[in-house]
Every structure is written in C-alpha cells, then in structure tokens.
Legacy VTK file of the C-alpha trace (Angstrom):
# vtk DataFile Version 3.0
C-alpha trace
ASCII
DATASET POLYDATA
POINTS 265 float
0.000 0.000 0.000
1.272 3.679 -1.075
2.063 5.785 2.028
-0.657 8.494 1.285
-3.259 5.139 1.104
-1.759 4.688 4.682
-2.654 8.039 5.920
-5.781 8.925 4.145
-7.629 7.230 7.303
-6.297 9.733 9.695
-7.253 13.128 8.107
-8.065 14.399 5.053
-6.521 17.965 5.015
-3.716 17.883 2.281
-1.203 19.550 4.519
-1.390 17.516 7.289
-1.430 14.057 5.271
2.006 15.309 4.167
3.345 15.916 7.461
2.124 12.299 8.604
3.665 10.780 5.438
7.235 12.333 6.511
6.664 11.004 9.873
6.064 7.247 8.692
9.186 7.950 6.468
11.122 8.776 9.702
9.583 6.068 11.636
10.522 3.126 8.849
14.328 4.589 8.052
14.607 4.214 11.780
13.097 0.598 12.547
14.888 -0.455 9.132
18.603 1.169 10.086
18.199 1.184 14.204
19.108 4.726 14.024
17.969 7.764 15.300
15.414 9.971 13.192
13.566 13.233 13.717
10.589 15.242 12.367
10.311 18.910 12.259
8.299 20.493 14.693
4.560 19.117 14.883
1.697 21.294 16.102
-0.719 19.931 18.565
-3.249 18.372 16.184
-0.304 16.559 14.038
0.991 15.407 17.027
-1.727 13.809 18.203
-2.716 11.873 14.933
1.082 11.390 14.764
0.790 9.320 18.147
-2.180 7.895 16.824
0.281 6.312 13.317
2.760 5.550 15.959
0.315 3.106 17.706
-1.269 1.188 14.553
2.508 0.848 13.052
3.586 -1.298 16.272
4.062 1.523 18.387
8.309 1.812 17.925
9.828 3.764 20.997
9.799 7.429 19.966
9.742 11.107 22.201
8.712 14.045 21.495
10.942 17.420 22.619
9.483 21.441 22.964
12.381 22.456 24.723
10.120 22.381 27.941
8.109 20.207 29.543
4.484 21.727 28.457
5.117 22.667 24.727
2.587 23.129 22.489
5.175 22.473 19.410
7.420 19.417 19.491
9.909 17.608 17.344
9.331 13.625 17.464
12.089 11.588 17.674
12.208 7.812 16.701
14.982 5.607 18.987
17.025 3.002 17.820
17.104 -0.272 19.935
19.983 0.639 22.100
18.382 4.150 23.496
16.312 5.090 26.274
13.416 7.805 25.776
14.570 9.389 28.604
18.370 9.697 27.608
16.987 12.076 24.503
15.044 14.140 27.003
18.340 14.706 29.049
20.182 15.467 25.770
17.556 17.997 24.297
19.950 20.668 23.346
21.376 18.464 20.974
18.576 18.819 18.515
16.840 22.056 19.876
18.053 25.889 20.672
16.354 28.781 22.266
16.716 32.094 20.736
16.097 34.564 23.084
15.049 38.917 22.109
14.717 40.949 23.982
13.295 45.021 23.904
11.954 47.650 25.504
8.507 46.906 27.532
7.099 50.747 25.630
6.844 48.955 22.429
6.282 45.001 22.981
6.129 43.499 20.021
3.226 40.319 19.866
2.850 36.858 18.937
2.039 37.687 15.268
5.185 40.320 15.291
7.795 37.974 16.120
6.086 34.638 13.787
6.099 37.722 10.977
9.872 38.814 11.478
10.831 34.713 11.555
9.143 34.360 8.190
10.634 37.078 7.058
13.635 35.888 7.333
13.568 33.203 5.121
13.131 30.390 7.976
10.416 28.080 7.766
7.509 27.315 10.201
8.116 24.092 10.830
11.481 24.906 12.202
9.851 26.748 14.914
9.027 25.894 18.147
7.277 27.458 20.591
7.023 31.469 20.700
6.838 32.496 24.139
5.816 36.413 24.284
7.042 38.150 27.999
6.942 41.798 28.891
10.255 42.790 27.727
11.345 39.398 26.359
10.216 36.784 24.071
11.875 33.162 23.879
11.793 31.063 20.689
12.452 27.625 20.435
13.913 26.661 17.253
15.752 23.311 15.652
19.380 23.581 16.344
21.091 24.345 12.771
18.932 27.634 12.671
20.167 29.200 16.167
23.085 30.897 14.352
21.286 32.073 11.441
18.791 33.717 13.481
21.202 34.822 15.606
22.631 36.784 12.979
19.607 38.006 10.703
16.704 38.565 12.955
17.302 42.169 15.249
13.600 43.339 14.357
10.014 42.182 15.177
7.069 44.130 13.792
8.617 47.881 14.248
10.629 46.995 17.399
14.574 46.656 17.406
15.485 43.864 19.152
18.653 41.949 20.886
18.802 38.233 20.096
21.153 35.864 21.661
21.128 32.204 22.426
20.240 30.748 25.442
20.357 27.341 27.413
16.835 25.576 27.457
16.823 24.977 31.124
16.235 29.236 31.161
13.743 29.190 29.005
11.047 31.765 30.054
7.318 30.398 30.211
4.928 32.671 31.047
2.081 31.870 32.926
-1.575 31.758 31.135
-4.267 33.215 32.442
-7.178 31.099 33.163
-10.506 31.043 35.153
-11.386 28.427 36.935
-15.635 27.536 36.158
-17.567 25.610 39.031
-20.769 24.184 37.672
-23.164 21.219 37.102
-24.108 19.581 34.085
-26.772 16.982 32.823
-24.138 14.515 31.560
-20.608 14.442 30.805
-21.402 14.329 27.326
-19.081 16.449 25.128
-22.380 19.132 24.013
-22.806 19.167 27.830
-19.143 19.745 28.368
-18.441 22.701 25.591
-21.810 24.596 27.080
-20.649 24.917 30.264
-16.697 25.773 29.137
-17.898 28.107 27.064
-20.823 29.578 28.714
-23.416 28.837 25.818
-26.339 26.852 25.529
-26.077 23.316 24.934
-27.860 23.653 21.477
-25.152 25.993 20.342
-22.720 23.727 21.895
-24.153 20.933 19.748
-24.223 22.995 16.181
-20.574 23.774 16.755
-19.500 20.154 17.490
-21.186 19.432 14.231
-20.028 21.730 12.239
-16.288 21.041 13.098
-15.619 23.837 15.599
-14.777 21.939 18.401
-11.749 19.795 19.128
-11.614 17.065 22.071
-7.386 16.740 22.519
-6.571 18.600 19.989
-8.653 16.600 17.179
-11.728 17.546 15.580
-14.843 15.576 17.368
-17.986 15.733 15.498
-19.970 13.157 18.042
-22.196 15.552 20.795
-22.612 12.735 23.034
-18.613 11.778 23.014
-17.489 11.462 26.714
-15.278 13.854 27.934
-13.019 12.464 30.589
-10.630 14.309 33.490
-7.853 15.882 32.017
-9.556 16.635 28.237
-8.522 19.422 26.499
-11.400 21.297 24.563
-10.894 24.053 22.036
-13.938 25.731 20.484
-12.694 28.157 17.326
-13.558 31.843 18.289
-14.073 31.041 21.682
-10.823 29.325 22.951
-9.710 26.393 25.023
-10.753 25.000 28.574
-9.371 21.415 30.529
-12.070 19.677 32.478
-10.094 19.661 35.675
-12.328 18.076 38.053
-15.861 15.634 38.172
-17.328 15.933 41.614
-20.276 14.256 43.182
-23.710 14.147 41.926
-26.349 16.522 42.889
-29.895 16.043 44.634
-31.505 16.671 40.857
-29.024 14.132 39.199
-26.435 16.512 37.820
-23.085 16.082 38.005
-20.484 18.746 39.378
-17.813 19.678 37.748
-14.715 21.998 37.791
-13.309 23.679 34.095
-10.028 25.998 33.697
-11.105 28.513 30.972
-8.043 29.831 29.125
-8.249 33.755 28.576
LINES 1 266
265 0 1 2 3 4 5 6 7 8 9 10 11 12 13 14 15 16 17 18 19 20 21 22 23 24 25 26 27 28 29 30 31 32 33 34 35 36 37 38 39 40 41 42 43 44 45 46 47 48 49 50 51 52 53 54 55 56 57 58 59 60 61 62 63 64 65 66 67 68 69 70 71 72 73 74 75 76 77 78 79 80 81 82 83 84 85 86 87 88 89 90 91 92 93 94 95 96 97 98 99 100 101 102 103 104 105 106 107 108 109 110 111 112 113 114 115 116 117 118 119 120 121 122 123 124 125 126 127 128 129 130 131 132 133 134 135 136 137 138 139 140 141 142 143 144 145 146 147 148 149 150 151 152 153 154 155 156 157 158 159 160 161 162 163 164 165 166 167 168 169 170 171 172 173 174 175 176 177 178 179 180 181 182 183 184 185 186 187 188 189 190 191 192 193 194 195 196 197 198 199 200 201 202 203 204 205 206 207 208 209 210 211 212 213 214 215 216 217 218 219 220 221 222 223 224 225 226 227 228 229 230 231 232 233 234 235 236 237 238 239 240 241 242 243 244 245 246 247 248 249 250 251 252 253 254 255 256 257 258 259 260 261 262 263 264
C-alpha cells in the first residue's frame, strides 16, 4: 500500500497528510537502520494523529521534545534499539536551541510580530518551536542548525529593534496563562454538555458547533455531541478558545453532576 493510502484514514486535510507521510518515512528509516530519526516540529493536532500512526505501526519507541516540559510544538524523535526515551530528554539541546530577544517593555512586540519577522527571514515554520511572548522578552524555540542564522539576521520584530542571543533551554522563560477556573453542574458528561458549560453557551449551540467542526476534544476535531469527555480533556472551540475539564465531583440532589473547568483567557 502507497504511504498516502496509509494516511488517508487519519485526516483528510492535504497539509497535514504530508506531514504524517514524513513522519512514517522517519519512523521506517529508523526501525529499518536502528538509528535515530527526527521530524520537524509538529503542532498539537499533528501530534496527536502522529501518536495515533505511531500506535497502529507497532508503536516503535519514539519522544517528542518542545524544549520544555508543556510545549505546544514538538519535534518527534524515533529511537534506535539501544536508546532510552529518557536519555533524549536529558540530551535535548542536541537537537533544539532557544533564541532569546529581547526590547523595551514601551513597544512590545506580539505573537504575530515575532512569527512575521521569523518568516521574514527566510526560515520556515516548521522549524519553529514554541514562541513564548514576555513583557520585555520573548523566547523562541527553534531546531538547532537555525540558532546561528537567526542569531545573525533577525534584530527586528514588527517595528521593534530587538537583541537576540542564544540561550540554554533549562532558562527558558514560560509565562504563565491566564485562566478562570468555572464551578458548575451539568446533565451529563457528554461532550455538548461539556463545551456549554466551558464556554458559557447553551447546549444547542454547543451541539451545532460540534457538528459543524468547531470543536476539538485533545486537539482533534470531534464531530460526536454525546462523546465522553473524561478528566484531564482538552477542549478548544474556534472563536471562543480552550478549557481542561479539571475536576468531576459528586452528583447533585436533581441528578447533575459537578464539575470543575479551567477557561483559558
């Protein structure tokens, strides 16, 4: 069977069926050599269809690295036979780099600024990480062969000047998201039932989103309204933003079921 046969069942955006092809390249030259291979950074959708290849292809020992423990970006990296995952974790800054700029807090340049400048440069997306925007600083995690290059060419980010150097990944800066944390009761823990009370809609609108694509259980597209959300289940609905279900309490007197939700701002 071709390799695009193989990963027509997983999605059928062209874009991403490309990505997952170059990761079942990676994943055979390393099973058929024993040698180490890795991807290019994967966002959080193509790395979790990614896992989901890994797992009907015998499930080969891989890791994934974002330069920190929580990134949203990661490289995967396929083992050979003789390492541990946890020896690549250790050795990170072999295969990653943090570029970090830094400016004045008057004119703080944004998310889009900085992504913008990259580009501009002639680097591609995929060979950035994470983009981590602070009050006077902002810390990009790139593939290693690029640190030098950006080093050198990148000293402006929307109409800012900026200072660039590299730094270790153990100082890498993560600022902390704002959240809210949501206390409330819902009929079911059914995924309509779930996005309503995230999101503070009604369940009907809840529904027509789910159906129309707009909503994403783990980073992957669920279509089902009565999909079971479980503890720990990332939800993104597009406009509105993301939420974890953090906690499922007791039921009430009237046969709900309590529940705690961290709303991302």
């Amino acid at each position: 069977m071709y390799k695009n046969e193989v990963v027509d069942k997983y999605t059928s955006d062209p874009e991403v069926k490309l990505i997952l092809v170059q990761v079942l390249d990676k994943l055979n030259k390393a099973q058929h050599k024993n040698i180490l291979t890795t991807t290019n950074f994967l966002n959080e959708q193509q790395r979790a269809l990614a896992e989901i290849l890994i797992r009907d292809n015998g499930n080969p020992s891989h890791t994934f690295l974002g330069g920190y423990e929580e990134a949203k970006r990661t490289i995967l990296v396929f083992l050979p036979d003789y390492t541990e995952p946890e020896d690549i974790t250790e050795q990170a800054d072999e295969f990653l780099s943090c570029i970090r700029a830094e400016y004045s807090q008057t004119h703080a340049p944004t998310h889009r600024d900085f992504l913008g400048a990259i580009m501009g440069t002639g680097i591609k997306r995929e060979t950035i990480g994470d983009i981590l925007v602070d009050n006077s600083s902002c810390d990009i995690v790139t593939v290693k062969d690029i640190a030098p290059y950006l080093e050198t060419n990148f000293n402006q980010a929307g109409r800012t000047k900026i200072n660039v150097s590299v730094i270790p990944l153990n100082e890498i800066n993560i600022p902390v998201e704002k959240t809210k944390t949501i206390n409330d009761t819902v009929a079911s823990l059914r995924l309509d039932s779930v996005v309503a009370s995230c999101f503070s809609i009604s369940r009907s609108k809840a529904a027509d989103a789910i159906r129309a694509g707009k909503v994403t259980l783990n980073h992957l597209e669920c279509n089902s309204i009565d999909k079971s959300v479980n503890v720990g289940s990332r939800i993104s609905l597009r406009g509105m933003g993301k939420a974890v279900l953090k906690q499922v309490g007791n039921t009430t007197r009237k046969g709900r079921t309590r529940i705690v939700v961290e709303r991302y701002l």
